[in-house]
C-alpha positions in Angstrom: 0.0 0.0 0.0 1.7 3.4 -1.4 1.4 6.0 1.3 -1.0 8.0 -0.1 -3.7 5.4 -0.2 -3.1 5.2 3.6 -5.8 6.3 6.1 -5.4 10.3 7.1 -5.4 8.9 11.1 -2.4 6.8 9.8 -0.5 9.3 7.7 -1.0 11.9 11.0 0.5 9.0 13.2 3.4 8.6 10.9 3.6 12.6 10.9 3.6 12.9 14.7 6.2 10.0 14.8 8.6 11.6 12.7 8.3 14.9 14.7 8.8 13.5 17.9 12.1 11.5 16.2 12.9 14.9 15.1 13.2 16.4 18.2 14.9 13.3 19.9 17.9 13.4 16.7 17.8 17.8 17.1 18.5 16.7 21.2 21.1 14.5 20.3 22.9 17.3 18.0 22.2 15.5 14.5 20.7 18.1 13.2 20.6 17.1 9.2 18.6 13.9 10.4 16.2 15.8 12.4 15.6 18.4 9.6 14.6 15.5 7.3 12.3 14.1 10.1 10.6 17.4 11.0 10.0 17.9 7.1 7.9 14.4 7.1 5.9 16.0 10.3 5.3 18.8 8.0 2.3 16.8 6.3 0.0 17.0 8.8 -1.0 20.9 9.0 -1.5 20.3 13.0 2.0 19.7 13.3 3.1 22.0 10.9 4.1 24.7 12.7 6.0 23.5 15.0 8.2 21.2 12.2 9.1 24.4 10.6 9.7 26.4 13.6 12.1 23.0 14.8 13.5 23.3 11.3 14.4 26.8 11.3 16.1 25.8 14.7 17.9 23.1 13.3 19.3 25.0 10.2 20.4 27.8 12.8 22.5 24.7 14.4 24.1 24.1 11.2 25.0 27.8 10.2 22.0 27.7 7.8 20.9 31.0 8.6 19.0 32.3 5.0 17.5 28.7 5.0 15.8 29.2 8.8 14.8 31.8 7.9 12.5 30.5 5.1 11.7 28.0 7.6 10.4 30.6 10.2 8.1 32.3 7.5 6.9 28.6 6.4 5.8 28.5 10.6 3.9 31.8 10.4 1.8 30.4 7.3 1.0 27.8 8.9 -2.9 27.2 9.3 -4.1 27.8 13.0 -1.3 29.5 14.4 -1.8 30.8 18.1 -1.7 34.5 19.1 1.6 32.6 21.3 2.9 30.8 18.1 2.8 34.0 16.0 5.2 36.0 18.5 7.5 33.4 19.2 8.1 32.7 16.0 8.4 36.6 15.1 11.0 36.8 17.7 13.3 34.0 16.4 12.9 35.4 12.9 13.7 38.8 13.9 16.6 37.4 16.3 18.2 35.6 13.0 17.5 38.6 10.3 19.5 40.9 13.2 22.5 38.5 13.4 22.3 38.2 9.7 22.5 42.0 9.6 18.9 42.3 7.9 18.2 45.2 9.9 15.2 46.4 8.1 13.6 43.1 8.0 14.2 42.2 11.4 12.6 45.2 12.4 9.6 44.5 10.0 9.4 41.4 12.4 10.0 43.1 15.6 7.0 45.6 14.5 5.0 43.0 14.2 5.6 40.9 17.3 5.0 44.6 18.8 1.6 45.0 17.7 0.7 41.2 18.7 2.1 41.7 22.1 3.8 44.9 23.2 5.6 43.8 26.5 7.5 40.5 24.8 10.9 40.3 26.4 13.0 42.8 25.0 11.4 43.8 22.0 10.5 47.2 22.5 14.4 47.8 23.1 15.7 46.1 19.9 13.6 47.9 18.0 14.5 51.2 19.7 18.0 50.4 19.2 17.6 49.0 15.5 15.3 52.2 14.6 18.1 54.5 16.1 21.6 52.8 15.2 22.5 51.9 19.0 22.8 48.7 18.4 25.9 48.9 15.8 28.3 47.1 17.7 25.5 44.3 18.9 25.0 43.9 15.1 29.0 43.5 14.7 28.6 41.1 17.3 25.8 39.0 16.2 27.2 39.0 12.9 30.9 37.7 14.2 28.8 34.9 16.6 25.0 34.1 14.8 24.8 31.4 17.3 24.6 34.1 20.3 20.8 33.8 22.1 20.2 31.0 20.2 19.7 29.2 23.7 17.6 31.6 24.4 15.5 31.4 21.3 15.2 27.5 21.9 14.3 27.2 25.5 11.6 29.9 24.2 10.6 26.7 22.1 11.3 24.0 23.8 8.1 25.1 26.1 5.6 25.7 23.2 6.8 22.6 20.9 6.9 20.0 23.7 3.4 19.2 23.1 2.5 18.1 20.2 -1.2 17.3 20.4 
């Protein structure tokens, strides 16, 4: 039986199998496997979002920075995003356009995540500081180290992509 004729309940198991396999191989540090397992969870539009927000976090492990961000916009189109989803997934994306010195689009994102929820951590501040220049020598330090707040950005989603159901 081809995997298309299978039952949706089936192909959904198979998708929430390959997520959580995802996140065990992304735990273990192989992030190339996990990206290929989150990619399979992509299938099942519950799960989705959270496979392209884990593979956006898995590219930024590998120093595939242009690629999570595609990866972060592919979360935010996802069908039934939460008010919660929506700004967490703002805040990586503008986190990696800033360390990949995209100030204008970062601060696109920040905007955003501003108007969704005003008080999220530090936002109001990096937009002040993007808007006004401040910032130049956080910039020249995000762009020397990407991988700065990353841990940050994934204990921020390592509590909303936990659950998958």
């Amino acid at each position: 039986m081809s995997e298309s004729a299978l039952p949706e309940t089936h192909l959904n198991d198979l998708a929430a199998e390959a997520y959580e396999r995802g996140l065990a191989l992304r735990k273990a540090g192989l992030f190339k496997q996990a990206i290929e397992q989150f990619e399979k969870a992509t299938s099942d539009p519950a799960l989705a979002l959270k496979a392209y927000a884990q593979i956006g976090l898995s590219q930024k492990s590998c120093d595939r920075y242009e690629d999570a961000v595609t990866s972060f916009r592919n979360a935010l189109k996802s069908p039934g995003a939460s008010k919660k989803d929506i700004v967490q997934i703002l805040y990586v994306l503008g986190r990696t356009l800033e360390s990949l010195g995209r100030i204008a689009e970062a601060l696109e994102a920040y905007r955003w995540l501003r108007r969704e929820d005003s008080l999220y951590r530090d936002v109001g501040e990096r937009i002040d500081a993007l808007s006004t220049g401040r910032s130049q020598a956080e910039q020249r330090s995000a762009q020397s180290n990407p991988k700065a707040g990353t841990s940050q950005q994934l204990h921020a989603w390592q509590n909303l992509l936990r659950n998958v159901k």
